[in-house]
C-alpha positions as CSV (number, residue, x, y, z in Angstrom):
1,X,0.0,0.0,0.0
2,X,3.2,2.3,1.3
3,X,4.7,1.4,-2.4
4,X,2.1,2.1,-4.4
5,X,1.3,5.4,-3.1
6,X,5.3,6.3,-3.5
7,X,4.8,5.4,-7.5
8,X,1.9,7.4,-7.8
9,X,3.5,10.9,-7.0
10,X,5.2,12.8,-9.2
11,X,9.4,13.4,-8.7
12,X,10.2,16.9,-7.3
13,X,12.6,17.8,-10.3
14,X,9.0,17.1,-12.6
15,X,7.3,19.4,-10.3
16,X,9.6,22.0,-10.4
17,X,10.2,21.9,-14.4
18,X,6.7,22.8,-14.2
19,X,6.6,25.5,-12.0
20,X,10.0,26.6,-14.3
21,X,7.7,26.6,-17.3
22,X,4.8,27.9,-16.4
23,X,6.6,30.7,-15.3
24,X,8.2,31.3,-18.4
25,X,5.0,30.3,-20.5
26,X,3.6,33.2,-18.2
27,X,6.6,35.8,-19.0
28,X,6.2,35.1,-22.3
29,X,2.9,36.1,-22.7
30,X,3.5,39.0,-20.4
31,X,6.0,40.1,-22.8
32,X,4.0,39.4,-25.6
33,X,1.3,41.7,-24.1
34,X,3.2,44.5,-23.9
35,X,5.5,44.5,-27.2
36,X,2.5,43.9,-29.3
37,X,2.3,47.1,-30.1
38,X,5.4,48.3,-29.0
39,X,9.0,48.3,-31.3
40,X,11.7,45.9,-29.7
41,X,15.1,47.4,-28.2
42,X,18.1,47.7,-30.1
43,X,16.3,49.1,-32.7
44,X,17.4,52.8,-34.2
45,X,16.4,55.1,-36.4
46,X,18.2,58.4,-37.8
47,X,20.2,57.6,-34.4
48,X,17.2,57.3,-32.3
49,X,16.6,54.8,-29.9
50,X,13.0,53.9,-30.7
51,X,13.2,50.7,-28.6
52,X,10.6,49.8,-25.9
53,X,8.3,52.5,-28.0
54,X,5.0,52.6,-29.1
55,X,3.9,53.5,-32.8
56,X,2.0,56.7,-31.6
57,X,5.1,58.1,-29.5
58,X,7.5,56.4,-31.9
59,X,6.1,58.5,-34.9
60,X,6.1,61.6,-32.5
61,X,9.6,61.4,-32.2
62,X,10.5,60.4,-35.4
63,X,8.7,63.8,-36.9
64,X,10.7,66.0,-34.7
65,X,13.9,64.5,-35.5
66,X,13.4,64.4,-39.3
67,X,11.8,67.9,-38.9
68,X,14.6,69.2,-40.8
69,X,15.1,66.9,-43.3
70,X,13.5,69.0,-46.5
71,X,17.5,70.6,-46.3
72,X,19.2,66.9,-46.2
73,X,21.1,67.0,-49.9
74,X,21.2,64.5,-52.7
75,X,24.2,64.9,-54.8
76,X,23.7,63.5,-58.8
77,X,26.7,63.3,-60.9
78,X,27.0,63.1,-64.6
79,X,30.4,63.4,-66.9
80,X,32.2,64.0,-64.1
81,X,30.0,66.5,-63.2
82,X,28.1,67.0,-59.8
83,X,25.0,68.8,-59.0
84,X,23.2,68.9,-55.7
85,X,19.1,69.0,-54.8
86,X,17.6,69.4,-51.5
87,X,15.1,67.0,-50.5
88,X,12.8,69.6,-51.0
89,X,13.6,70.1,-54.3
90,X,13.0,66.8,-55.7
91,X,9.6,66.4,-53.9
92,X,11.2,64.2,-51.2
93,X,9.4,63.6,-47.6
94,X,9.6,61.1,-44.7
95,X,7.1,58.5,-44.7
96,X,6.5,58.0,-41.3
97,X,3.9,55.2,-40.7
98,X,6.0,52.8,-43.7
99,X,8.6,53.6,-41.3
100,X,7.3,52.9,-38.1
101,X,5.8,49.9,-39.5
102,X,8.7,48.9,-40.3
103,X,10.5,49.2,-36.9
104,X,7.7,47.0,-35.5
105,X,7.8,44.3,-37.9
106,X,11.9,44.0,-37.4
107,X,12.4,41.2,-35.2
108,X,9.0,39.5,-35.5
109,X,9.6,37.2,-38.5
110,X,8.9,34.0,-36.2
111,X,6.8,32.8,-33.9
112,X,6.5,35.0,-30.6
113,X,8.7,32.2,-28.7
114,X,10.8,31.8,-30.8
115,X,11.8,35.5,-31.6
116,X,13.8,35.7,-28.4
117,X,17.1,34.8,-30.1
118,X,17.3,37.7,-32.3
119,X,15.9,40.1,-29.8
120,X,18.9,39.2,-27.7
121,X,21.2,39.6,-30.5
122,X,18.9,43.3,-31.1
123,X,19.6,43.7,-27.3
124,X,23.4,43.6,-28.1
125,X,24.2,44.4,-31.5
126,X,21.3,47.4,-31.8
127,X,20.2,48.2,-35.5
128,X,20.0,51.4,-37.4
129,X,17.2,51.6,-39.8
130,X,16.9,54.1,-42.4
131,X,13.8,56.0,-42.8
132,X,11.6,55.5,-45.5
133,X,10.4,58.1,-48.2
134,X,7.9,59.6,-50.5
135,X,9.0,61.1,-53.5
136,X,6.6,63.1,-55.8
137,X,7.4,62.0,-58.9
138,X,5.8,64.7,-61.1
139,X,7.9,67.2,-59.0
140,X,11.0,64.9,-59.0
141,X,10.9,65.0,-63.2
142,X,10.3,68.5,-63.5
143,X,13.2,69.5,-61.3
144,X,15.8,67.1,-63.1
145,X,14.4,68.6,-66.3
146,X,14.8,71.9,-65.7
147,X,18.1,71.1,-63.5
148,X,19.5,69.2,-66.1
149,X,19.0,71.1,-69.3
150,X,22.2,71.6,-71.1
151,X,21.9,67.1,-70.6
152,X,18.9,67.2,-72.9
153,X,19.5,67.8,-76.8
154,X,16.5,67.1,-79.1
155,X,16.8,64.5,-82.4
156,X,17.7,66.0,-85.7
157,X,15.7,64.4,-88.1
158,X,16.9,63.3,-91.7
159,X,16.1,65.7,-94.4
160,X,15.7,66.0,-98.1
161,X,18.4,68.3,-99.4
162,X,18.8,69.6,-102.8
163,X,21.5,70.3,-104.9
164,X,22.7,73.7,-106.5
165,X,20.9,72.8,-109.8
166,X,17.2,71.5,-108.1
167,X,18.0,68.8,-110.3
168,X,18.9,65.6,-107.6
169,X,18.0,65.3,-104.1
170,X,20.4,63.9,-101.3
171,X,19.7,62.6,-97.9
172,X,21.1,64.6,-94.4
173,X,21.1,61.9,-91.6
174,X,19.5,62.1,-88.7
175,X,21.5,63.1,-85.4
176,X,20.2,61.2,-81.9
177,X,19.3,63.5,-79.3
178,X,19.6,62.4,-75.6
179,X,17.4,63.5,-72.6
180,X,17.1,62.6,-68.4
181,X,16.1,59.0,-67.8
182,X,13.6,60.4,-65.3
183,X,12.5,56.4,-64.5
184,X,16.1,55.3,-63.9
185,X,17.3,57.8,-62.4
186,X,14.2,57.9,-59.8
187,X,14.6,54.3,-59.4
188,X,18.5,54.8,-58.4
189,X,17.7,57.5,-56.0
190,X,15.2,55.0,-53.8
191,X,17.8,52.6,-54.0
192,X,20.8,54.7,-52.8
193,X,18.2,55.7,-49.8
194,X,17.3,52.6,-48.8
195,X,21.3,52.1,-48.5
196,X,22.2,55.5,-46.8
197,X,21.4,58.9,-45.6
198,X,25.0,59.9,-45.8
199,X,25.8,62.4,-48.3
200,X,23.8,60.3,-50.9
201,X,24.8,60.3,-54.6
202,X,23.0,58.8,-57.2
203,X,24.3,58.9,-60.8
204,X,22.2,60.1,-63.4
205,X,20.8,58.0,-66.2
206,X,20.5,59.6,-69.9
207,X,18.8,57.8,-72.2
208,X,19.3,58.2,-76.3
209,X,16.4,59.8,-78.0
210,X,15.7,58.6,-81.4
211,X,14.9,61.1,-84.4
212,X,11.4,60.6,-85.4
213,X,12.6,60.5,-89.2
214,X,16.0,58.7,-90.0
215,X,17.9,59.0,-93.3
216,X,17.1,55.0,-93.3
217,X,13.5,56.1,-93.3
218,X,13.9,58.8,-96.1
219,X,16.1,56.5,-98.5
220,X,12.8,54.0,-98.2
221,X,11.0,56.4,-100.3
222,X,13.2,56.5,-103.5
223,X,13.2,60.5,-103.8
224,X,16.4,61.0,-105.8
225,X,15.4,63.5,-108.6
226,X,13.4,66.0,-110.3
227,X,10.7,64.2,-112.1
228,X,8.7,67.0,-113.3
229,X,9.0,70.9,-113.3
230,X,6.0,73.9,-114.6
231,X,6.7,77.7,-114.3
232,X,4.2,80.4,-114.7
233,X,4.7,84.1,-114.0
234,X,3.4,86.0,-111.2
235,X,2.3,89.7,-111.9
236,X,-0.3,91.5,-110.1
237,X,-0.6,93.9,-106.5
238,X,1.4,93.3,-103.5
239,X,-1.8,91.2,-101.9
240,X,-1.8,88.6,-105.2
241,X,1.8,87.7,-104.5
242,X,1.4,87.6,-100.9
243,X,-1.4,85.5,-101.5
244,X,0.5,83.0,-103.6
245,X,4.0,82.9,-101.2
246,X,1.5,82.0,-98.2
247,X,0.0,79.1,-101.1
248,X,3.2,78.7,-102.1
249,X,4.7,77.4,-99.0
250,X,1.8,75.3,-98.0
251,X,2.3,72.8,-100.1
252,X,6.4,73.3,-100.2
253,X,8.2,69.7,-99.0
254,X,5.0,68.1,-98.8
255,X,5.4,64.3,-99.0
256,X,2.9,62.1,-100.8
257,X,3.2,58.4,-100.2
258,X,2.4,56.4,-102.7
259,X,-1.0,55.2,-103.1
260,X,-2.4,58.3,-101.2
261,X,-4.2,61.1,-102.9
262,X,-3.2,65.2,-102.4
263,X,-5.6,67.6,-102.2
264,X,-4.9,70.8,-102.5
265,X,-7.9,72.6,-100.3
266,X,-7.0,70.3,-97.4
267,X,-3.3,71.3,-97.5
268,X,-3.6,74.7,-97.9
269,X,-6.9,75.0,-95.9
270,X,-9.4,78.1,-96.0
271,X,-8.0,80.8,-97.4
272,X,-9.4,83.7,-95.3
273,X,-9.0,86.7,-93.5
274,X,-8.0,85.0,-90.3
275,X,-6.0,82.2,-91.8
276,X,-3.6,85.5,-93.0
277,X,-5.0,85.8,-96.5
278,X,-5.6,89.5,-98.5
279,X,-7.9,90.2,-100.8
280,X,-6.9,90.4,-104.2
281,X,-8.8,90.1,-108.2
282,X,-10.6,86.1,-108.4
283,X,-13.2,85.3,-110.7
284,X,-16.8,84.9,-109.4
285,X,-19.8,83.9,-111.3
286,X,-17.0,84.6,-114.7
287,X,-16.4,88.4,-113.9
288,X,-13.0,89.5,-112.1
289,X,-13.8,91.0,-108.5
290,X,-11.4,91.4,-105.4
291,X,-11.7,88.9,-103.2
292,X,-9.4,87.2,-100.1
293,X,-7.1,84.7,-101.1
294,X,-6.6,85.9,-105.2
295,X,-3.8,84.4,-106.5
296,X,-3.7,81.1,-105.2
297,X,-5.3,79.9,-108.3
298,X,-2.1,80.0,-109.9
299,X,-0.3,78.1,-107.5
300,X,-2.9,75.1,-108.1
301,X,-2.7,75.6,-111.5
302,X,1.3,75.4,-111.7
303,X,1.4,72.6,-109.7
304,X,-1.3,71.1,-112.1
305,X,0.7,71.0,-115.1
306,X,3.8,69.7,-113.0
307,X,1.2,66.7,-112.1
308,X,0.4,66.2,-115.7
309,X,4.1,66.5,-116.8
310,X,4.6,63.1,-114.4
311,X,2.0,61.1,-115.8
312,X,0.3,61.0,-112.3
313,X,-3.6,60.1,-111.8
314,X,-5.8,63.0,-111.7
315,X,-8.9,62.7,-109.3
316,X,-10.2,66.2,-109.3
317,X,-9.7,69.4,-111.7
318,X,-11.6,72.1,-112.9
319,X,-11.2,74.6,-115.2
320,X,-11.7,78.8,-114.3
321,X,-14.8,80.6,-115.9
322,X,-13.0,82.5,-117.6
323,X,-9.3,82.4,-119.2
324,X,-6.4,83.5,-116.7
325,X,-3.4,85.4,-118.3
326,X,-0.4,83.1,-117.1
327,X,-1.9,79.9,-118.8
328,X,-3.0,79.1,-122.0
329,X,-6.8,77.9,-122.3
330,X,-7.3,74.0,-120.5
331,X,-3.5,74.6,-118.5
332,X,-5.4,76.1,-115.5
333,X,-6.7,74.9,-112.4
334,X,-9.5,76.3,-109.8
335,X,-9.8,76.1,-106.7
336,X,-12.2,77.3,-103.7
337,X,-11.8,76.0,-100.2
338,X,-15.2,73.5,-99.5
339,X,-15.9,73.0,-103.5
340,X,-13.8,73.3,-105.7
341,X,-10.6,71.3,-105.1
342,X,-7.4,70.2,-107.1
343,X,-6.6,66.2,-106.5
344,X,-4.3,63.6,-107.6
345,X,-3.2,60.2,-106.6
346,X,0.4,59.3,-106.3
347,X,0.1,56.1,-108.9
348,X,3.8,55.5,-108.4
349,X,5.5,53.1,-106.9
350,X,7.7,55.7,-104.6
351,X,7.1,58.8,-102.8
352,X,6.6,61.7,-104.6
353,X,8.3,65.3,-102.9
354,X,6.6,68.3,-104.1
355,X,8.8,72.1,-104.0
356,X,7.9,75.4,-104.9
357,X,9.9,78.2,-105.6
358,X,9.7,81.9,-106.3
359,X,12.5,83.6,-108.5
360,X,11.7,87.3,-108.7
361,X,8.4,86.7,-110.8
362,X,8.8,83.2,-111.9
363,X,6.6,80.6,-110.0
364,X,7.9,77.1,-110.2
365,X,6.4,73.9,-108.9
366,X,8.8,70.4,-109.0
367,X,7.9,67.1,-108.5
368,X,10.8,64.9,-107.0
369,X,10.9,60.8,-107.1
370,X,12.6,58.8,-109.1
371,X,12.6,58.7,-112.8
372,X,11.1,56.0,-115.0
373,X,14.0,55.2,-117.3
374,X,12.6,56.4,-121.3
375,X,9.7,57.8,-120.2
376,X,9.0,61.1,-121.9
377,X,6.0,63.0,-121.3
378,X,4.0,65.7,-123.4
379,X,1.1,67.8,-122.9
380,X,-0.9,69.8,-125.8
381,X,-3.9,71.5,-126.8
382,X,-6.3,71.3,-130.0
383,X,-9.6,72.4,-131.7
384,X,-8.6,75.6,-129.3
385,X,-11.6,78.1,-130.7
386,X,-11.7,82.0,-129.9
387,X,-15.1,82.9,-128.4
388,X,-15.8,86.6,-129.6
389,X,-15.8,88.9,-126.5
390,X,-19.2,91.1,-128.0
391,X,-20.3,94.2,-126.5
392,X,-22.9,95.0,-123.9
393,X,-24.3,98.7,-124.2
394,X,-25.8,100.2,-121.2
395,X,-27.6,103.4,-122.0
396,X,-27.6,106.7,-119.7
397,X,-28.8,109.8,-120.0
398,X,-25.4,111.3,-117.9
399,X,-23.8,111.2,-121.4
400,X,-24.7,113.2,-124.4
401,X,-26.9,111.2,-127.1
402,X,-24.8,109.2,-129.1
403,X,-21.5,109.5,-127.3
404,X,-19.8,106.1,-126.6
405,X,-17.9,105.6,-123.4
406,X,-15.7,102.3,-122.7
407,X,-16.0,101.0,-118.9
408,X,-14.6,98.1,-119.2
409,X,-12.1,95.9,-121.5
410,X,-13.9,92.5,-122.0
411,X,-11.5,89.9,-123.2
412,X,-12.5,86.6,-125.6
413,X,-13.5,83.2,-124.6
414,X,-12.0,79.9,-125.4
415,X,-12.6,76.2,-125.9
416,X,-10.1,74.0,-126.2
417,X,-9.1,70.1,-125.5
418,X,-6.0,68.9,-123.9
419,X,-4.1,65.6,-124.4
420,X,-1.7,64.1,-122.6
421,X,1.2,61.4,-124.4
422,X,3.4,59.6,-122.6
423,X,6.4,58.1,-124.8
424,X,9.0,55.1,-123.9
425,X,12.5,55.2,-125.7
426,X,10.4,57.8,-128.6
427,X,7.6,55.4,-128.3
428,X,4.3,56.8,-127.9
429,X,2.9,53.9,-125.7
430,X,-0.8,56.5,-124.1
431,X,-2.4,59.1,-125.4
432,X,-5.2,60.2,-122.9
433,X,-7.7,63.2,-123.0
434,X,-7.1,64.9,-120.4
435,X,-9.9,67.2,-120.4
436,X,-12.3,69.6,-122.7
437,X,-12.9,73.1,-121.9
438,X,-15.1,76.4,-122.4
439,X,-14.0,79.8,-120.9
440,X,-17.0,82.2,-121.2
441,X,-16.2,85.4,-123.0
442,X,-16.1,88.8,-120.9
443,X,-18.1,91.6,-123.1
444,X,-16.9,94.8,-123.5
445,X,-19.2,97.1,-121.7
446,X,-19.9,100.6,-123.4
447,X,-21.8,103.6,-121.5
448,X,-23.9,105.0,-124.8
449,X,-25.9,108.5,-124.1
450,X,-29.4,109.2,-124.5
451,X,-29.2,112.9,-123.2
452,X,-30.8,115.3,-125.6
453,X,-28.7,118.8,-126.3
454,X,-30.4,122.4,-127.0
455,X,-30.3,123.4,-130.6
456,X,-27.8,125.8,-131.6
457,X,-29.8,128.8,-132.6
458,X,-31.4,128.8,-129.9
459,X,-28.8,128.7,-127.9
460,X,-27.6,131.6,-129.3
461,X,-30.2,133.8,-129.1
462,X,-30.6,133.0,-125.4
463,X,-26.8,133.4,-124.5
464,X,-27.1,136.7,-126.2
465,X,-30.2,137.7,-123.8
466,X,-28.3,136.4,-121.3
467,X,-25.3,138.5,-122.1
468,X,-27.8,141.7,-122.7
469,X,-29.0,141.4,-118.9
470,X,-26.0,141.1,-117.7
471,X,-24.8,144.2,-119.1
């Protein structure tokens, strides 16, 4: 009986490894309940001793010690150049709660009971974390822009360049620009301050910016020479030649790929007041008035007979009312902006690259591509017929009856039918119609008097009374 109460109770070392670890079960959760929310010790930040902490005291700290931190300095170099930004600057600011949040988490990878060997080593080796940061990144990539301006260079694209003659065109290649590499050079900065608040330097990142056009991208389209060429002369006021530079230049270096068609009215645009135009002599319902924009009919109507010189596809083309004086009848082409337009399609298997020039009073329009080896091209008019120009008589009775007075010039109409040949090696190989044409006739208009005179006896008589009274 003695025996088997001794087996029944329990040694005294098993009793006290108990108590031992119920105590420590209990310290442990004592010290679990208060660092929950609290950072461990050893743990530093900006050279505060945050350990022991709570996040609301921790952060309270932490603001006033990085109160001053807008002045803390990054230094970028480039080329052995060095250039330093304030925090402030580049839109750089603590961010407190990441931060703090991270000072709690350090140390608490593990399970609560099994954390206690890297707290010790906290306890003795203490660590220094670095704060974290927000960087605006709109701010950030203005100031490096701005900062950084004599980094940036812009592209040079490749350019068509002509030689001496206008006869052959060569290619100027493009030039790289560079610029900031905002991304990379934002993404080093977070690195080097995740590393070190020590007189931080990050290097900055330039990136190569490609030209939009390259000379590889010109040479693609095949313009090597002058495939066509028309030149009409320019007379007329100040506001006509103004009127067909500002035309003129529109159109100057335009490319058209091939395949595509031009039109004129949507490359120039509307010709009016507020798009800079003057007003100048046009030709409305086939009578010569000022109007804005005169003048711009001959730049259509040049580049018109280039188009028909290179044996390209007309789409749209009308002829004036009336004959203009720097074409022969059927050479001309009309335009007004919203009906009347001037179109072609580029039928060739290359780019076409359309000039214009002004020499003194010489308009000149040139098509540039590449040639078709033979090809000879010729453009002529028959059956032209001379519409006479007639007179229209208005009578008045401001004129004596029977006297004749000219008001206006009137000037003949035409008809006439153009062709177009196109010859290989002296080969005719087409013949086309290109078009048939009328030009009204402008009368010439005559003021004719109806006003009936005094007759000359009696005018006597009554100049003599007159001359008897006065004496």
């Amino acid at each position: 009986m003695v025996m088997s109460e001794a087996k029944k109770s329990l040694p005294r070392w098993t009793k006290v490894s108990f108590i031992l670890l119920l105590i420590l079960l209990c310290g442990a959760f004592i010290d679990y309940l208060y660092y929950r929310d609290r950072i461990y010790a050893g743990i530093f930040i900006a050279d505060l001793n945050l350990g022991g902490k709570k996040a609301a005291e921790a952060k309270k700290l932490l603001t006033e010690k990085l109160a001053e931190m807008d002045e803390q300095t990054v230094t970028f170099v480039w080329d052995e150049q060095t250039q330093v930004k304030t925090f402030r600057e580049l839109g750089i600011t603590p961010d407190l709660d990441s931060t703090i949040k991270a000072a709690l988490n350090t140390g608490r990878q593990r399970l609560h009971l099994f954390r206690y060997p890297e707290r010790i080593q906290l306890a003795r080796k203490p660590v220094q974390l670095l704060p974290h940061f927000i960087i605006d990144q709109t701010l950030f990539a203005k100031n490096l822009q701005e900062t950084f301006t004599a980094v940036q260079e812009e592209p040079v694209n490749a350019s068509f360049k002509l030689s001496a003659d206008r006869k052959s065109v060569t290619i100027e290649p493009d030039k790289p620009g560079r610029t900031v590499d905002v991304s990379a050079t934002y993404q080093s900065l977070v690195e080097v301050l995740q590393t070190t608040l020590r007189s931080p330097k990050v290097n900055l990142s330039v990136q190569a910016v490609e030209a939009e056009v390259t000379a590889a991208d010109l040479e693609s389209l095949q313009v090597t020479e002058e495939v066509a060429s028309f030149s009409t002369t320019i007379s007329g006021s100040a506001n006509r030649l103004h009127n067909i530079r500002k035309a003129a230049a529109a159109i100057d270096q335009l490319l058209v790929l091939p395949g595509t068609v031009f039109s004129f009215n949507e490359t120039v645009g509307a010709t009016t007041a507020a798009t800079g135009y003057r007003a100048a002599p046009i030709i409305q319902n086939g009578k010569i008035v000022d109007g804005i924009g005169g003048g711009i009919c001959q730049v259509s109507s040049t580049l018109y007979n280039a188009v028909l010189l290179a044996d390209l596809e007309l789409v749209e083309r009308r002829n004036h009312g009336v004959r203009v004086n720097y074409l022969p009848p059927g050479l001309d082409a009309t335009v007004a902006y919203g009906s009347i337009d001037l179109k072609f399609r580029n039928n060739r298997s290359h780019a076409l690259w359309l000039r214009t020039f002004i020499d003194g009073n010489k308009l000149t329009t040139t098509i540039y591509g590449t040639k078709i080896p033979g090809q000879e091209v010729k453009v002529y008019t028959t059956n032209v017929e001379i519409i006479p120009a007639g007179d229209k008589i208005t009578k008045t009775a401001e004129l004596p009856k029977g006297k004749r007075e000219l008001v206006t010039i009137g000037q003949p109409g035409y008809r006439a039918t153009v062709w177009r040949s196109v010859y290989y090696y002296g080969q005719e190989k087409k013949k086309e119609k290109i078009s048939q044409d009328t030009y009204k006739a402008i009368p010439n208009e005559y003021f004719v008097g109806t006003k009936e005179l005094p007759v000359s006896g009696e005018a006597g008589v009554k100049e003599e009374q007159s001359g008897q009274q006065t004496e």
